[in-house]
N, C-alpha and C positions, 0 to 999 in steps of 0.2 A: 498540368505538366508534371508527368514524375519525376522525382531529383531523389536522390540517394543519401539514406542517412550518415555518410560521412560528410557531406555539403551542409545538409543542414545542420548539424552539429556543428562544422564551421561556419556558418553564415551566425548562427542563435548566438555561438560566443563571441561575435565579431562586434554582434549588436548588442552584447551586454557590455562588452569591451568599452564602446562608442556611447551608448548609453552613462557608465560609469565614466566615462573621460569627461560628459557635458556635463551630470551634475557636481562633479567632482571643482570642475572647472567654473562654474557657476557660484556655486558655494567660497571658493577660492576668492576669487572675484568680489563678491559680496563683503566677504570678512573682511580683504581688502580695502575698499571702499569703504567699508564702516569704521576701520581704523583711523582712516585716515583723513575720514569727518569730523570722529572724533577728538583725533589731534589735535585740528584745524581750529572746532569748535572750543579745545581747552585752549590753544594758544591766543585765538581774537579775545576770549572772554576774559584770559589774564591782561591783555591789555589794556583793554578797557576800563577791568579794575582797577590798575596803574594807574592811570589819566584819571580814572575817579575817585583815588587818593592822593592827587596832587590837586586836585582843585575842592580837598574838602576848606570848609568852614570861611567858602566865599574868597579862597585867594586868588589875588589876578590869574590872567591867563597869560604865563612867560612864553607857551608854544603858541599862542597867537598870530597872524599871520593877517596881511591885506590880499593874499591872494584871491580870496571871495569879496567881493561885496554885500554886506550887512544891512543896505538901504530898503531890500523889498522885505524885512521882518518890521512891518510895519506894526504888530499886532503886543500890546505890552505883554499879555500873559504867556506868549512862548517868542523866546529868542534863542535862535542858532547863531554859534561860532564853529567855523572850521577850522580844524587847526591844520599843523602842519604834516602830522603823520596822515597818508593817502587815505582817503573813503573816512575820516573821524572827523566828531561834528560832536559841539554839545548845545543840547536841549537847558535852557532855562526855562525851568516850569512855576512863575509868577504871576497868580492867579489877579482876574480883572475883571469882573462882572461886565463893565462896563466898554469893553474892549470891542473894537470892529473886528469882525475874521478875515485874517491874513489868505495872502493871496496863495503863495507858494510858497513849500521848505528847499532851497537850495542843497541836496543830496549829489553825490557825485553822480556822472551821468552814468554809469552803468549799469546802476540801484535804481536809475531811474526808466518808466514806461515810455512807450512812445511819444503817449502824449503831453509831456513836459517833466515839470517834476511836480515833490508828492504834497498832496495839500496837507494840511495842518492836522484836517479830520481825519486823514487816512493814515497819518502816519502816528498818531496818540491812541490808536485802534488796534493797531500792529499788537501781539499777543507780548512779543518780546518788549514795548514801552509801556504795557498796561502792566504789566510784573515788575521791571524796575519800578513804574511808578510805587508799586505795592512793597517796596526795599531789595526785593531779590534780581540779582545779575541773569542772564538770562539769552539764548541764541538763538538765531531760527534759519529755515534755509526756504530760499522761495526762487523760483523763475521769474526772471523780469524779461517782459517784450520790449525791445527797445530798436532805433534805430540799426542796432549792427547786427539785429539777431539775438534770439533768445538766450539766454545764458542762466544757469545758478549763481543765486549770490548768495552770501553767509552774511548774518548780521547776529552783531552782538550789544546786548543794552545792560552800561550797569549804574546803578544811583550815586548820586553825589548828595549826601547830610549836607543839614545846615546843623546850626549848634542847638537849635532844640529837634534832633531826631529827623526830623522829615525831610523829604529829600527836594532838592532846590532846583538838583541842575539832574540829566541826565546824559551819559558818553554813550555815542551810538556810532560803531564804525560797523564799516562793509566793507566786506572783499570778494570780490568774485572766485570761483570756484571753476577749477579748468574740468573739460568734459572727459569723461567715463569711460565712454564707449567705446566699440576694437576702433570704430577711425579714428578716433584720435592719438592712439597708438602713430609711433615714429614708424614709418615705410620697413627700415630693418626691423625692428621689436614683430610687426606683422611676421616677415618673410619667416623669422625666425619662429614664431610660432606654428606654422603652416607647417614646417619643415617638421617642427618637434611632434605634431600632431600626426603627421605622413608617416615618420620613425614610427612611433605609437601604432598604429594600424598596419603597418608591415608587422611588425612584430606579435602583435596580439593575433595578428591573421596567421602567420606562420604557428604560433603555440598553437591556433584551435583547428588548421589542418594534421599538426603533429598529435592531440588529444584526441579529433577524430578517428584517425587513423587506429590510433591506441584499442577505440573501444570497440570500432568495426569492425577491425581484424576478426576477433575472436566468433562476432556473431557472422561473419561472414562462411567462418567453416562451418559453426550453425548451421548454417542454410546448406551448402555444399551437403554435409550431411544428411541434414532434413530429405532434400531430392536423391539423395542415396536409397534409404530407405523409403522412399515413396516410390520406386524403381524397382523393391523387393532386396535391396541391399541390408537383411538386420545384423551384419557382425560392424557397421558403421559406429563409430563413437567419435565425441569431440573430448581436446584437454579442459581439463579445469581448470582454468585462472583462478590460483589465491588471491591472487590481489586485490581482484574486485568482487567485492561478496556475492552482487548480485549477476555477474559472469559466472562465476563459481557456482552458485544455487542453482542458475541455468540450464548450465553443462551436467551437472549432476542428477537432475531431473531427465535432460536427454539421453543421457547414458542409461539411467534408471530406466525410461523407458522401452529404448533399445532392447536391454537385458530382459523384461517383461516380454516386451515382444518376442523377442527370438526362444523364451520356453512355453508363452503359450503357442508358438509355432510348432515347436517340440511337442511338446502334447496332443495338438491337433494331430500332428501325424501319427504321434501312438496311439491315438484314439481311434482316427481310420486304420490303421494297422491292426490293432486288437480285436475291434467290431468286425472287420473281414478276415481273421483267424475264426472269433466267436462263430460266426456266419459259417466259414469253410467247414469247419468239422461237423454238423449236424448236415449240410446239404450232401457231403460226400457220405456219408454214412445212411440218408433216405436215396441218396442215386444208385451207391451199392445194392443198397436193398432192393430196392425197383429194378436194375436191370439182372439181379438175381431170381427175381421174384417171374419175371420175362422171358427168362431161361429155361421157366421149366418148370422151377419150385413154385409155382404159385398150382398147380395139380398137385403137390406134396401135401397132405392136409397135415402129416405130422410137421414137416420143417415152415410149412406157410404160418403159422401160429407165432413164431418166436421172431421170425422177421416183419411180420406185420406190428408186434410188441414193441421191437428196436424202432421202428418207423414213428408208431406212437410216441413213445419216448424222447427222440430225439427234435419231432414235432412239437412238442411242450417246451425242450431246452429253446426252440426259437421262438416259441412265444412269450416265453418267461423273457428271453433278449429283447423281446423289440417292446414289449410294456415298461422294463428297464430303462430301456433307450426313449421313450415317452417321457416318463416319468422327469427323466434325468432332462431333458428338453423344453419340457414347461416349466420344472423350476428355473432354469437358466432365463427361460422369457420370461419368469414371473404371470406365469398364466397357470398358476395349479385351481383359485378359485375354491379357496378353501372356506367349510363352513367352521367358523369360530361358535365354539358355544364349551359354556364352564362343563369337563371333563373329568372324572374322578380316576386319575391315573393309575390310583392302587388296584382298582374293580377293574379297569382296563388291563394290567399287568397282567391279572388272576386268568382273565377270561384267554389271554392267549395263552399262559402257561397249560391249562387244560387245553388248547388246541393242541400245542407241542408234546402229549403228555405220553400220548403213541409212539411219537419219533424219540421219545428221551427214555421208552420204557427199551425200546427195542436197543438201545445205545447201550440197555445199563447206566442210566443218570439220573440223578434226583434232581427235579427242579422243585427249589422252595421259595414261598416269599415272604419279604417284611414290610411292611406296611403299619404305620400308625391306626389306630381305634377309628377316629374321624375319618370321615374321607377328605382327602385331601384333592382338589379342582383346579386346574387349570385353564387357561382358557387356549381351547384348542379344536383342531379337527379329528375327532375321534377314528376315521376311518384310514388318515393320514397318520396319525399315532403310533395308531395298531398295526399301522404295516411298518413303521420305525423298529415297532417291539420284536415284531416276525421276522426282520435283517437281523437283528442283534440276537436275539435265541438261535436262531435255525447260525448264525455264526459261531456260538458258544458252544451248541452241541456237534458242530462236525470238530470240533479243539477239543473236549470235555473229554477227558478218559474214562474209558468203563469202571463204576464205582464211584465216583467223582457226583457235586454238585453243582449245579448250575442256579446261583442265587440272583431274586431280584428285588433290588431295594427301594425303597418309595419313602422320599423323605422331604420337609421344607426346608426351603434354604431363602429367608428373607423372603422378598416378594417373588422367589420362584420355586418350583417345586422340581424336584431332581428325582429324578430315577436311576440306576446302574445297575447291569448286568454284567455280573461276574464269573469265570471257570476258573477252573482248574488246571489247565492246558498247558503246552509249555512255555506261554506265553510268546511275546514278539522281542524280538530283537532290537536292540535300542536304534539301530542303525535303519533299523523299516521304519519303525514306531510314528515318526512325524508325514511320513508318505502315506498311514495305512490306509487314510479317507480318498486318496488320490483315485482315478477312474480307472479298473482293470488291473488296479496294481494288487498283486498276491504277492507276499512273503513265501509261501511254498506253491508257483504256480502250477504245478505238476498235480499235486492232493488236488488244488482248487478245483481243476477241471474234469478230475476223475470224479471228485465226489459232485459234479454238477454246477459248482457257482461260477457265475459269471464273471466274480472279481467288480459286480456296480452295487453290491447290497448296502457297502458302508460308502458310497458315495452318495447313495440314494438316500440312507439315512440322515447323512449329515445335510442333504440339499432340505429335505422336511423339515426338519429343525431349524436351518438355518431361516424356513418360509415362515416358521412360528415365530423371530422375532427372538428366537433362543439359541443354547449355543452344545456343543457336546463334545468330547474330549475324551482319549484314549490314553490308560494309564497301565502300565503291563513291566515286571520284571522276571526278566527270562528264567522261568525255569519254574514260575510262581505262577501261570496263569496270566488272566487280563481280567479287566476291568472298560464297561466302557459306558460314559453317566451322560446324558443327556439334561438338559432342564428348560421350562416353560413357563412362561408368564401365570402367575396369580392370576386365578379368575376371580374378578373384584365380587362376586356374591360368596367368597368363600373365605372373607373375614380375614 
């Protein structure tokens, strides 16, 4: 059965409440009772030592009394007197080889078992007469079975010297010991506890419906929200509670994510959005053609030639898009499937700057490079690289100003190795500068798409790099050009 976590939060406190009230109560209890053993057992054991300093060094017995009779201590070596304080009796211990054994100790009856009272043997056994025997005072507490029902009794033994040291006589009284337990408790002393106990549990149940409540609230809009946004609702947010850190962390986490959400929902639409502009302007421009071409001109051999070129043309701008849109696809699945092997970055820079060497003559640009003596290796996919290098030049030289150069550097940086391609352009705007890897985002979109880019070269770039396990970074002050460095894992045979 499902129950709700404000119940259970109150039921859990209710039962730690009630938990804490019984060993609280136990313990209580306990102390209690232990105190007041201990009392018991310092008060019998002073007495005792009284009575066994008024009868040192063999003086009569003034509290004597004929209430017992004396005639079944038949046995010379142990004689009991009772005196007259209730449950006290002393032991004379007057040793007799020769002695018959006594029948019974005359004990009072509530010390004493069912079955009569205590023989001679069992009661010079008892732990508490063996100890006085040995000089030391001494208490013990025992259950006796007896005709009215079992009971506790406290007994206490303490020695009586003779005048050379040893002890003659020994005082041994008993007193029973009233019972413990809740019944024995007075009928009121009960009710009242009942009552105190009932108070107790109203109260503790009332704070842990009031503490429940407290903490459910908050996770309850939680949830409210949560099915908001699973509804397609992302402008949903909950408050943060300071008060409770781990509410607070919470809510700030759902809000976080919320705000994630709703830009990459943003993006996903500029993404469809930009892909079906990208898309629109090459299919309108081969429809143009084609139903020009249908019209007539395609008999023109003069005008047929330059719209068959545009067709061309504009053919490649969508194949260039949709390898793009590949590209950019499998890195998101982590499906590019690249082949890792140690890479000499510098030989690989060289080798596309002589590709670009056509595009940067016809530009008016110098492309140069620096590179260290050794080669320096990576561990990378060369073909995945190289087209990293081919976004980042063929970017450099549509910025580059006629006369201007386009450098590329190749350098180690610890256990990686950094490359950066640099112009002369007028650099980016500090305000694009952190978007510029973003997907179709152009700082001048208008140039972008006249001079053919798609606005995914530096998305593409950075998605490569980022599949190598490396990281790359765009660094540009207006008016000075860019810079944009890329770097790659040491390839471990390259020292």
């Amino acid at each position: 059965m499902k129950t709700s976590l404000g119940a259970r939060l109150a039921l859990s406190h209710l039962a730690v409440i009630l938990t804490g009230m019984a060993i609280a109560a136990l313990l209580a209890w306990l102390a209690v009772e232990g105190l007041y053993l201990e009392t018991q057992k310092a008060n019998l054991l002073a007495q005792a030592e009284l009575l066994a300093a008024a009868l040192q060094d063999n003086q009569p017995l003034s509290l004597q009394t004929e209430t017992y009779s004396q005639t079944s201590n038949s046995m010379p070596g142990i004689h009991v007197r009772i005196l007259e304080d209730p449950g006290a009796a002393v032991i004379e211990m007057q040793s007799s080889p020769a002695s018959p054994v006594q029948r019974v100790i005359p004990l009072p009856s509530f010390s004493r078992n069912a079955s009569g009272n205590v023989s001679p043997d069992d009661l010079t056994a008892r732990p508490e007469i063996v100890e006085a025997l040995e000089g030391h005072s001494a208490t013990a507490i025992r259950r006796v079975e007896n005709v009215s029902g079992g009971r506790r009794v406290l007994y206490a033994a303490a020695p009586v010297f003779g005048g050379d040291g040893s002890v003659t006589r020994i005082v041994y009284i008993a007193t029973p010991l009233p019972e413990t337990s809740l019944a024995a408790l007075p009928v009121a002393t009960r009710w009242q506890l009942v009552g105190a106990i009932a108070v107790a549990l109203i109260l503790s149940g009332a704070t842990g419906v009031l503490l429940s409540r407290r903490l459910t609230r908050p996770l309850g809009k939680l949830s409210q929200a949560a099915e908001a946004v699973s509804s397609g609702d992302l402008t949903t947010s909950v408050p943060e509670d300071p008060s409770i850190s781990e509410l607070s962390v919470l809510g700030h986490a759902f809000n976080t994510m919320t705000a994630s959400l709703r830009q990459s929902d943003q993006a996903k639409t500029a993404f469809v959005a930009d892909v079906s502009h990208e898309l629109r302007t090459p299919l309108t421009v081969i429809k143009g053609t084609i139903e020009t071409l249908q019209d007539g001109a395609l008999d023109d051999a003069e005008a047929r030639g330059p719209f068959l070129e545009a067709m061309s043309r504009e053919t490649d701008r969508l194949t260039r898009l949709v390898n793009d849109l590949l590209v950019l696809t499998r890195a998101d699945a982590g499906a590019l499937n690249l082949q890792l092997r140690p890479v000499d970055v510098g030989e690989l820079a060289r080798a596309r700057c002589e590709h670009f060497a056509r595009l940067a003559a016809q530009r008016q640009v110098q492309l140069a490079i620096e590179s260290p003596p050794a080669p320096e290796k990576a561990m990378a996919d060369a073909d995945r690289i190289a087209q990293v290098l081919d976004n980042l030049l063929d970017n450099a030289l549509r910025h580059a100003p006629p006369g201007s150069a386009v450098t590329v550097t190749v350098r180690r940086e610890g256990e990686c190795i950094g490359c950066a391609v640099s112009d002369c352009g007028p650099g980016i705007p500090s305000q694009h500068l952190p978007l510029i890897f973003e997907r179709f985002y152009r700082a001048e979109a208008s140039r972008s798409r006249e001079s053919g880019g798609s606005g995914l070269g530096l998305s593409i770039a950075r998605a490569l790099v980022q599949a190598h396990n490396g990281q790359i970074e765009a660094h540009s002050v207006e008016g000075q050009g860019a810079t944009f460095t890329f770097w790659l894992p040491v390839a471990r045979d390259s020292g």
